[in-house]
Backbone as ProteinMPNN parsed JSONL, in Angstrom:
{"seq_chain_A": "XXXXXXXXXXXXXXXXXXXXXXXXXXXXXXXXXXXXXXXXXXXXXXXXXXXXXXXXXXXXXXXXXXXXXXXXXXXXXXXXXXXXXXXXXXXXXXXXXXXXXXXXXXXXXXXXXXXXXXXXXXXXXXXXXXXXXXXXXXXXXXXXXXXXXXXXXXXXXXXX", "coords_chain_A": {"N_chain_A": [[0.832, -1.187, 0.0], [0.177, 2.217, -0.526], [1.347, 4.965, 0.694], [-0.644, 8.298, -0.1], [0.158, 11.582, -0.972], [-0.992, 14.4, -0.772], [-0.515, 17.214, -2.208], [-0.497, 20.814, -1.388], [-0.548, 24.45, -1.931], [-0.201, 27.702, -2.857], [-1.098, 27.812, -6.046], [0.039, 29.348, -8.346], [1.987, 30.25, -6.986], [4.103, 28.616, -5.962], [4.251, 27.09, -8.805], [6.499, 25.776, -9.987], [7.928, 24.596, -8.155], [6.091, 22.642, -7.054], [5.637, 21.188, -9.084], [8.205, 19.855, -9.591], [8.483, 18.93, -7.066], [6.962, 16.487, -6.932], [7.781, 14.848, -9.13], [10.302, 13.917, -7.951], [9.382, 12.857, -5.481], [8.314, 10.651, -7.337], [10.361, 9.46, -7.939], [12.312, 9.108, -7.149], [13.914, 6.097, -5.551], [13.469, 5.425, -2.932], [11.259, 6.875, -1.733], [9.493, 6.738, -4.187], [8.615, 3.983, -3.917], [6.997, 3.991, -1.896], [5.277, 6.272, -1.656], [2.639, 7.867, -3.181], [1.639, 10.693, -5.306], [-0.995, 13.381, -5.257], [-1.521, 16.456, -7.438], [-3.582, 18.681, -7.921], [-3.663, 20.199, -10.277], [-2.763, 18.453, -11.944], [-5.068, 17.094, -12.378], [-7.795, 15.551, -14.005], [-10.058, 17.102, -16.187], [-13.835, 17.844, -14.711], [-16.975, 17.526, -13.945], [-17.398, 18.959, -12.076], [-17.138, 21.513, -9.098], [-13.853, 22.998, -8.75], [-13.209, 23.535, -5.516], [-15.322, 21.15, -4.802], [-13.979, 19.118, -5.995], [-10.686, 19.301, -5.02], [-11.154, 19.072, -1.982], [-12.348, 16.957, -1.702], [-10.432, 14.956, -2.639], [-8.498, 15.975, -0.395], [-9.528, 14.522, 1.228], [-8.946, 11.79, 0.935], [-6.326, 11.353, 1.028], [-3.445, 10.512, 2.5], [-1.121, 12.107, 3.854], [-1.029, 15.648, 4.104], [0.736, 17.806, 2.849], [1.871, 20.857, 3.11], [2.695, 23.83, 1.532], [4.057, 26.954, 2.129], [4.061, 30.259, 1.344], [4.973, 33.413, 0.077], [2.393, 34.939, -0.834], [-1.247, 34.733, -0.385], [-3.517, 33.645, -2.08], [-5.923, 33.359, -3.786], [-9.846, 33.774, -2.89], [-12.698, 32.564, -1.548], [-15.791, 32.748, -1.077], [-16.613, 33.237, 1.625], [-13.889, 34.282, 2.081], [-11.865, 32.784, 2.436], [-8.619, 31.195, 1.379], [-8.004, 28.983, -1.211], [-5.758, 26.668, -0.107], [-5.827, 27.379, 2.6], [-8.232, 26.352, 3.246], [-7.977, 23.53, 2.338], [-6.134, 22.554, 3.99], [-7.756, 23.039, 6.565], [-9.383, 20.777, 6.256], [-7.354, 18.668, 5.978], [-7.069, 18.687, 8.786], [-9.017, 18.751, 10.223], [-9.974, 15.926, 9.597], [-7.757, 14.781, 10.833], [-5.518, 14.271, 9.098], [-1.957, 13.151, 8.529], [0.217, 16.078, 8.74], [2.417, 18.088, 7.07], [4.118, 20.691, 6.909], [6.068, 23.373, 5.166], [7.681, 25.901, 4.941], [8.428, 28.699, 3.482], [11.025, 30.956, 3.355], [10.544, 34.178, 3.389], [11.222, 37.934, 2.023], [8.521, 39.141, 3.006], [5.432, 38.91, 3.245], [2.31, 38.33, 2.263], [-0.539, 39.981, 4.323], [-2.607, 38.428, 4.972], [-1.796, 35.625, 4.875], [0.484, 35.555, 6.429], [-1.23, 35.521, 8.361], [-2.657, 33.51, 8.393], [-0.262, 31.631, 8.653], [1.232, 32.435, 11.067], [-0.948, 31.845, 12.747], [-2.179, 29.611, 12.357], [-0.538, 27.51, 11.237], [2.368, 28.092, 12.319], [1.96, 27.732, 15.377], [-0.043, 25.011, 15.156], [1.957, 22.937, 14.409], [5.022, 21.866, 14.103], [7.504, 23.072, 11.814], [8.906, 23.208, 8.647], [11.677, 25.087, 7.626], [12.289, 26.657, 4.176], [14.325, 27.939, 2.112], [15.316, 27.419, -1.072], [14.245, 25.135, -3.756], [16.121, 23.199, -3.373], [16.673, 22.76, -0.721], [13.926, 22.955, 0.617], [13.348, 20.476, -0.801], [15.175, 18.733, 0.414], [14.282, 18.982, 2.762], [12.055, 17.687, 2.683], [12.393, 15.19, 2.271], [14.057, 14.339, 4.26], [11.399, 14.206, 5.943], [9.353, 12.567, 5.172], [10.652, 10.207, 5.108], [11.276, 10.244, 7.704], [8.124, 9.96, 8.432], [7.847, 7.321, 7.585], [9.546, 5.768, 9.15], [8.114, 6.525, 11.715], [5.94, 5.143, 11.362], [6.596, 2.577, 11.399], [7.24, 1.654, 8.384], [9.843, 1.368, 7.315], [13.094, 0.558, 8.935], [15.833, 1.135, 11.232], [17.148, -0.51, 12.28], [19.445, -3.188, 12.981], [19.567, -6.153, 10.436], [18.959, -8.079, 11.442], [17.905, -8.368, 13.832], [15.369, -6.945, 12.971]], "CA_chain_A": [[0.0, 0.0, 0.0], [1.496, 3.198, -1.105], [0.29, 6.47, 0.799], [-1.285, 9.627, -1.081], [0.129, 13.012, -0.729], [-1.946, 16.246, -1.085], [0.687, 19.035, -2.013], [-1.189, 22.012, -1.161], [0.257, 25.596, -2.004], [-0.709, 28.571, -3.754], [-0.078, 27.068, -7.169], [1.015, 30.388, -9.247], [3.667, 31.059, -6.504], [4.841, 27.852, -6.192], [4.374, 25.91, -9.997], [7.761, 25.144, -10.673], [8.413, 23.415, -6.816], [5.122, 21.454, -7.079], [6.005, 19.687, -10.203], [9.922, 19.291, -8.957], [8.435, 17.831, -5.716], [6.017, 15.525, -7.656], [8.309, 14.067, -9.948], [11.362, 13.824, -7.354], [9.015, 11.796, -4.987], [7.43, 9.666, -7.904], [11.437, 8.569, -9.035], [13.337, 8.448, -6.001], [13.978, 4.729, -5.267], [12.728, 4.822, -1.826], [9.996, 7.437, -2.128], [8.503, 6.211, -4.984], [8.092, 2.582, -3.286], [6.1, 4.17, -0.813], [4.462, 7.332, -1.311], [2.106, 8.297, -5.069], [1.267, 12.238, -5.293], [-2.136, 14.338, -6.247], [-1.528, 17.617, -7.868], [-4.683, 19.415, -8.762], [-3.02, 20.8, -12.047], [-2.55, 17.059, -13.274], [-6.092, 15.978, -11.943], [-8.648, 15.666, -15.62], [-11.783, 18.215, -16.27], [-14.703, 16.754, -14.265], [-18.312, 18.236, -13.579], [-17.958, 19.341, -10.546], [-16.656, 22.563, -8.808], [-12.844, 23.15, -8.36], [-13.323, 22.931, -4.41], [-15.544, 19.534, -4.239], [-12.579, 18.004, -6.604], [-9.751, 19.486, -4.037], [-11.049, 18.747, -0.683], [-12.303, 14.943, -2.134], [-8.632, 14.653, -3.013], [-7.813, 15.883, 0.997], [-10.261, 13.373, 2.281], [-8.867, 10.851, 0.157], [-5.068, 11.563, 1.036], [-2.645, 10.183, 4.038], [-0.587, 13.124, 3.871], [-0.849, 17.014, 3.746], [1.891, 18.581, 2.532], [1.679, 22.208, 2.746], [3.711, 24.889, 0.62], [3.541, 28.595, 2.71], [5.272, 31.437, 1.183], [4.03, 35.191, 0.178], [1.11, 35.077, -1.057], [-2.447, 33.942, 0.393], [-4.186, 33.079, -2.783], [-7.642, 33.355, -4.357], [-10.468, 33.847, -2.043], [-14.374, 32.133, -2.019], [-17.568, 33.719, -0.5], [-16.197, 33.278, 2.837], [-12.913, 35.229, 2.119], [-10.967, 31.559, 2.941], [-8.242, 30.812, 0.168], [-8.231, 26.699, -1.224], [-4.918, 26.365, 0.553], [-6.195, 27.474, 3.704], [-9.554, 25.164, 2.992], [-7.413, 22.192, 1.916], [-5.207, 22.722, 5.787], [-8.607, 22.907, 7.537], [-9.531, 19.865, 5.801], [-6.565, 17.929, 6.519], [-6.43, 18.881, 10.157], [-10.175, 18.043, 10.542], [-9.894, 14.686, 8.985], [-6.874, 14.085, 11.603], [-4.541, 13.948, 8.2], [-0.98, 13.311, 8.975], [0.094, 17.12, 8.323], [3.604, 18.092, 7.218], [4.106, 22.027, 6.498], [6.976, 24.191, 4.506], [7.137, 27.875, 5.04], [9.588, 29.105, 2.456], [11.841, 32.358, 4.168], [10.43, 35.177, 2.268], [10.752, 38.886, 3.441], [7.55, 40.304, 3.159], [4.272, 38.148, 3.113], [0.772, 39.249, 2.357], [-1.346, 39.782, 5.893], [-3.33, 36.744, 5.141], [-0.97, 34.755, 4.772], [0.915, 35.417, 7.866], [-2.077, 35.639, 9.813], [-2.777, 32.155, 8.376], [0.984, 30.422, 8.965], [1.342, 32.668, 12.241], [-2.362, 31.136, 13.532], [-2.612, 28.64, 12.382], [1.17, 26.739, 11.049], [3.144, 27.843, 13.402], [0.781, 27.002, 16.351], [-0.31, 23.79, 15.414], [2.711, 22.175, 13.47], [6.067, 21.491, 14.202], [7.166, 23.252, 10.602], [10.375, 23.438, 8.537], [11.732, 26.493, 6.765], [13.079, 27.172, 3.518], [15.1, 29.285, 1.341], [15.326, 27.148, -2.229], [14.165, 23.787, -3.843], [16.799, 22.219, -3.126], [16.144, 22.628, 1.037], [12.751, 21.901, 0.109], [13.607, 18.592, -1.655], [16.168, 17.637, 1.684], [13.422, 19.038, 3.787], [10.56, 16.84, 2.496], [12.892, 13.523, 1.89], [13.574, 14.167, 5.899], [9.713, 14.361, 6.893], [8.922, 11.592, 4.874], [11.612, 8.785, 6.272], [10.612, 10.119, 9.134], [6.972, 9.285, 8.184], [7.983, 5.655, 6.995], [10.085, 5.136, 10.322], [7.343, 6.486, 12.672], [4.918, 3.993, 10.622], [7.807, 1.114, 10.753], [7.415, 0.799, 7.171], [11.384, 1.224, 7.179], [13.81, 0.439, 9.769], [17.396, 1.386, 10.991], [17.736, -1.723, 12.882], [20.171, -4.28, 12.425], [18.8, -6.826, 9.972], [18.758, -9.64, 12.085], [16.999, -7.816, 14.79], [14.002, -6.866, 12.246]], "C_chain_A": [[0.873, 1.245, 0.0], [0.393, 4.55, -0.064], [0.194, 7.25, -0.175], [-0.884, 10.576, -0.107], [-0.315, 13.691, -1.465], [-0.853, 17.19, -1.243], [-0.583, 20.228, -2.281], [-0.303, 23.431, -1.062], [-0.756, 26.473, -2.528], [0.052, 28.291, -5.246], [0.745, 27.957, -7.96], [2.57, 30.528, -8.584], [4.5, 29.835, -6.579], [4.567, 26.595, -7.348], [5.249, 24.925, -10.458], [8.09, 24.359, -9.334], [7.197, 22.507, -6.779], [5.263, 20.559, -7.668], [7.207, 19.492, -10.275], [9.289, 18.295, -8.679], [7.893, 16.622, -6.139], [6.861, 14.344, -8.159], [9.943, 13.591, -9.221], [10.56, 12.457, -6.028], [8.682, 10.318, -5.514], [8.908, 9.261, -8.271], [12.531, 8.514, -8.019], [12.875, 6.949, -5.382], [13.651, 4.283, -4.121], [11.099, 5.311, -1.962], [8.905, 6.712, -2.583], [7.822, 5.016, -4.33], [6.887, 3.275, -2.139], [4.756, 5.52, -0.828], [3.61, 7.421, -3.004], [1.564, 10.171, -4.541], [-0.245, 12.351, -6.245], [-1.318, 15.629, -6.026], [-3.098, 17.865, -8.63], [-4.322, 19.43, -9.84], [-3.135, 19.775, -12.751], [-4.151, 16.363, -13.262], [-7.106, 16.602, -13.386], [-9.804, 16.606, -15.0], [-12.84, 17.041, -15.156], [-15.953, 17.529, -14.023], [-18.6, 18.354, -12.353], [-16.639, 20.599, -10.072], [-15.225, 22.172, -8.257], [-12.911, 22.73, -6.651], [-14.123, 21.693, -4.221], [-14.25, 19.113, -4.271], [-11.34, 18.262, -4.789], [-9.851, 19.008, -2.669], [-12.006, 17.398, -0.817], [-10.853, 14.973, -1.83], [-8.2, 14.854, -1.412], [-8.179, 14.682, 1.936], [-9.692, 12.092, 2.001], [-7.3, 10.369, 0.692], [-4.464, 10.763, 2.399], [-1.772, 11.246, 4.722], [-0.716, 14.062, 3.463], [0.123, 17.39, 3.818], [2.137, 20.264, 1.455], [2.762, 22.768, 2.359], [3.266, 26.216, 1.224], [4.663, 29.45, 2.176], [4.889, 32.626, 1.044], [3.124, 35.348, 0.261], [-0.533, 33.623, -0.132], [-3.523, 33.296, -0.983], [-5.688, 33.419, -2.93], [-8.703, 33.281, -3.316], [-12.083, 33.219, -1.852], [-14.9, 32.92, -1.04], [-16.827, 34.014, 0.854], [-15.107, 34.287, 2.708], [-11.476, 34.397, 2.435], [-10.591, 31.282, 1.1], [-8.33, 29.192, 0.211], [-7.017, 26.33, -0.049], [-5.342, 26.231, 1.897], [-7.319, 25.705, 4.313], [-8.682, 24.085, 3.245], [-6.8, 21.505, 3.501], [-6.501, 22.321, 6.316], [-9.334, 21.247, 7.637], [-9.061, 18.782, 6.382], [-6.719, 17.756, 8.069], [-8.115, 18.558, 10.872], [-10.727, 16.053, 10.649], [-8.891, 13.774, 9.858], [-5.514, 13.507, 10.644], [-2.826, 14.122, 9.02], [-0.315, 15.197, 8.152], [1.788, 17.533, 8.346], [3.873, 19.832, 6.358], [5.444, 22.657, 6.515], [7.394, 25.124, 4.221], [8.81, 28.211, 4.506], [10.088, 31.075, 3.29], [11.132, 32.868, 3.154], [10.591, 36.654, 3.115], [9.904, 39.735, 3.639], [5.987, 39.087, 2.866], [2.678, 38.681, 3.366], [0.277, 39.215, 3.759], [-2.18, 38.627, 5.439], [-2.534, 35.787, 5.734], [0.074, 34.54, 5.501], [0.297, 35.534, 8.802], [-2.505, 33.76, 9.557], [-1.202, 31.232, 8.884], [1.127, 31.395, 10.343], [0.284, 31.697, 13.31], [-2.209, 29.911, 13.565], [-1.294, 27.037, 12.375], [1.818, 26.146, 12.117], [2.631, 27.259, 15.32], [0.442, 25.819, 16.557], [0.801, 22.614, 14.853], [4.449, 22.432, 13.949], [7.364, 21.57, 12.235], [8.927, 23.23, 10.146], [10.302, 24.305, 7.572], [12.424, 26.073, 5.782], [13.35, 27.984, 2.372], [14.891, 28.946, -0.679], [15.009, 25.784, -2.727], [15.164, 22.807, -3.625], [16.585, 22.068, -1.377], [15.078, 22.57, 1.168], [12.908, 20.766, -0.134], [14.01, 17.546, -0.505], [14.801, 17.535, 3.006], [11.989, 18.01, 4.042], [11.245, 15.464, 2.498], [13.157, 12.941, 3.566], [12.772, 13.804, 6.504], [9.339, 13.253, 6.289], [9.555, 10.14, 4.999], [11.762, 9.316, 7.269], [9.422, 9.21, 9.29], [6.97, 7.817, 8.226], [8.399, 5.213, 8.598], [8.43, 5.162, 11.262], [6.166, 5.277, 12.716], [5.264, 2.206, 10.735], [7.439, 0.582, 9.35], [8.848, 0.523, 6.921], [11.742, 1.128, 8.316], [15.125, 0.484, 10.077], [17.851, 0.468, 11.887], [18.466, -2.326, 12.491], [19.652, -5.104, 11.583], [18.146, -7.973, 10.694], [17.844, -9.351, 13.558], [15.089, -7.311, 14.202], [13.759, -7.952, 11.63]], "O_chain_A": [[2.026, 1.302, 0.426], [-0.796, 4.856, -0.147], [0.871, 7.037, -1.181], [-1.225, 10.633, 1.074], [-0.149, 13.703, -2.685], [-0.406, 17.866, -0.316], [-1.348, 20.338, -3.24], [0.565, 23.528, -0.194], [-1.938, 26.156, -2.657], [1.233, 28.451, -5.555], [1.888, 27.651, -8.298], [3.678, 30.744, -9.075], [5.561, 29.901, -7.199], [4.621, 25.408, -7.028], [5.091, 23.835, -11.009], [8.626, 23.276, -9.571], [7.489, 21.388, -6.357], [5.158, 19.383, -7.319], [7.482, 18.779, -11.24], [9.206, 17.217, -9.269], [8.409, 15.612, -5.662], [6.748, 13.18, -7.777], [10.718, 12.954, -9.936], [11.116, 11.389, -5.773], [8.675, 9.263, -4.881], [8.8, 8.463, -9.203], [13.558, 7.856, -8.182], [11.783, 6.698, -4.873], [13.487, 3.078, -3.932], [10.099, 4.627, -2.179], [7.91, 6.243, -2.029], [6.599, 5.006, -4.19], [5.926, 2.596, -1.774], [3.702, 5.597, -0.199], [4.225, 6.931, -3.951], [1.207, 10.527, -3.418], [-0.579, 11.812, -7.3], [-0.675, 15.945, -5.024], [-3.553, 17.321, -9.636], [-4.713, 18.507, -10.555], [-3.494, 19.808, -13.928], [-4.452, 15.372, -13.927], [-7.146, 17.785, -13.727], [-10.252, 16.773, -13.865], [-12.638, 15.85, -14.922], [-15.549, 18.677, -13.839], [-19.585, 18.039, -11.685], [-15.506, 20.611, -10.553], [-15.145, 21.242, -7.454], [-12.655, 21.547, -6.43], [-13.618, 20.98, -3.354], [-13.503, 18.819, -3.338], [-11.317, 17.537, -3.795], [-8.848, 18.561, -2.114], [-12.335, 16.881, 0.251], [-10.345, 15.012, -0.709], [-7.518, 13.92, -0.99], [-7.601, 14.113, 2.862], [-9.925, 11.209, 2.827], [-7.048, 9.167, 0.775], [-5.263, 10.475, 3.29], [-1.675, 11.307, 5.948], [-0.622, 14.021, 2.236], [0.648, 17.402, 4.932], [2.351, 20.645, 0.305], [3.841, 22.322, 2.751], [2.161, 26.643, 0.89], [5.857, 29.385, 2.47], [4.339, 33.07, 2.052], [2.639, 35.874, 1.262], [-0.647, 32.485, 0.322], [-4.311, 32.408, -0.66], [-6.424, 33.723, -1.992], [-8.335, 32.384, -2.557], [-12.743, 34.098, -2.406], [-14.289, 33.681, -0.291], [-16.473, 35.176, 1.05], [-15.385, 35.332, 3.297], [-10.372, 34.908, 2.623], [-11.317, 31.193, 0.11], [-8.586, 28.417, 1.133], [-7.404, 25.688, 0.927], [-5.284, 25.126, 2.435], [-7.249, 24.744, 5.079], [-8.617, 23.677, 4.405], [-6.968, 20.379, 3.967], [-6.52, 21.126, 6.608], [-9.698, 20.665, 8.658], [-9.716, 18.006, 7.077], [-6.476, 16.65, 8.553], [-8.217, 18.144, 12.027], [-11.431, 15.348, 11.371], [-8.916, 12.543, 9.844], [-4.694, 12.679, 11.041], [-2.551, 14.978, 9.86], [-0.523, 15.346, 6.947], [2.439, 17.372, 9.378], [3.746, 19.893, 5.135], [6.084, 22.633, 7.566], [7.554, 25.32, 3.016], [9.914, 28.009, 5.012], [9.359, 32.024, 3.578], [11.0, 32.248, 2.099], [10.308, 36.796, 4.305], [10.077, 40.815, 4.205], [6.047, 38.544, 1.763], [2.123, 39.222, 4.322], [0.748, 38.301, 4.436], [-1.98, 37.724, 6.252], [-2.613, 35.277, 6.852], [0.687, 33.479, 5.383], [0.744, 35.648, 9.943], [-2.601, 32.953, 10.481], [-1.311, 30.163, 9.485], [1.129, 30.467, 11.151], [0.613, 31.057, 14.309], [-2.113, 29.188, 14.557], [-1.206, 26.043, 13.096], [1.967, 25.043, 12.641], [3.164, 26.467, 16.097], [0.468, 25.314, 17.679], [0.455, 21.433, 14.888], [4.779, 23.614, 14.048], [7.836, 20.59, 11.659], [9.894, 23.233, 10.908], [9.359, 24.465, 6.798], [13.241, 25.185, 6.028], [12.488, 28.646, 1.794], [14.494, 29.802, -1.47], [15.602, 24.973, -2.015], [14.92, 21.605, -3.725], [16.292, 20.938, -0.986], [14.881, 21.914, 2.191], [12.393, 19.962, 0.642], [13.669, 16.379, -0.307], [14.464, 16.633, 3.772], [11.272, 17.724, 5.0], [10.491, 14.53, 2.772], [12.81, 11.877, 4.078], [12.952, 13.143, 7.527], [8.727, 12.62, 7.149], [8.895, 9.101, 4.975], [12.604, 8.766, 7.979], [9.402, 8.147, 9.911], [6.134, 7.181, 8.869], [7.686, 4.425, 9.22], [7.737, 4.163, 11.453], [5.669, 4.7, 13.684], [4.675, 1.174, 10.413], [7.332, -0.619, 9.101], [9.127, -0.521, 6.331], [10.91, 1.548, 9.121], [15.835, -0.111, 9.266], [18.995, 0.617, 12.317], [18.453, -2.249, 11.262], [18.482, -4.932, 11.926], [17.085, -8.567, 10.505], [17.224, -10.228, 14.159], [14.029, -7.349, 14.827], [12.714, -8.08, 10.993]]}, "name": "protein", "num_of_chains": 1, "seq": "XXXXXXXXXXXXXXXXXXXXXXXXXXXXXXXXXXXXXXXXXXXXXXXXXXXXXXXXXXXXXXXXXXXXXXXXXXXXXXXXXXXXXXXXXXXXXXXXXXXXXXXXXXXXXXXXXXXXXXXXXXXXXXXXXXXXXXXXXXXXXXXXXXXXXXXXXXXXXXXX"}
């Protein structure tokens, strides 16, 4: 059984680290064995509203794996961006929740009232600067994941 990660971001800001992260989880030789990715962007047309599709896909998932950096993103009736939604989702659902707050030095007020409130508060988060400390940062949290799970082990062999 392979878990499902949710990458959740604001997709304009981060396009080019979503479909890195995607294709770096789906071809790394441990990764891959263990984890498969949704991206909205790759998911087909369907008759039904942008948010059903997205927060199906959270309900659906084992892992949230949030993307926080400047911007807060697009807003519905409420004044709540998807990102936000997608988090509330996860964290309702009891999703294992693994969050990425990229250094930036100026961040919309949403969007630090959301990773101040809500992030940093409830999450145990890691920072960074460029995809590549992204890439180390997520390959970390996720053989973590596997250990905490014992799907992997740093035991001796003969002891597992």
């Amino acid at each position: 059984m392979k878990y499902r990660i949710f990458i959740s971001s604001v997709q304009s800001e981060f396009a080019k680290e979503r479909k890195l992260l995607a294709k770096y989880i789906r071809e790394d030789a441990l990764l891959g064995d263990f984890f498969e990715v949704f991206l909205f962007e790759e998911a087909p047309a369907r008759n039904r509203t942008a948010q059903s599709v997205y927060l199906d896909e959270v309900e659906k998932c084992d892992v949230y794996l949030g993307l926080f950096g400047a911007k807060y993103g697009s807003r519905d009736e409420q004044g709540v961006s998807p990102t936000e939604l997608e988090y509330d989702r996860a964290t309702e659902l009891n999703k294992t929740r693994l969050a990425f707050v990229k250094s930036v030095s100026r961040r919309e007020k949403s969007e630090d009232a959301f990773v101040r409130g809500k992030i940093d508060a409830e999450l145990s988060r890691c920072a960074f600067a460029d995809y590549e400390q992204l890439r180390k940062g997520v390959y970390k949290a996720l053989v973590n994941l596997l250990r905490e799970c014992d799907r992997i082990s740093t035991a001796p062999f003969d002891q597992s």
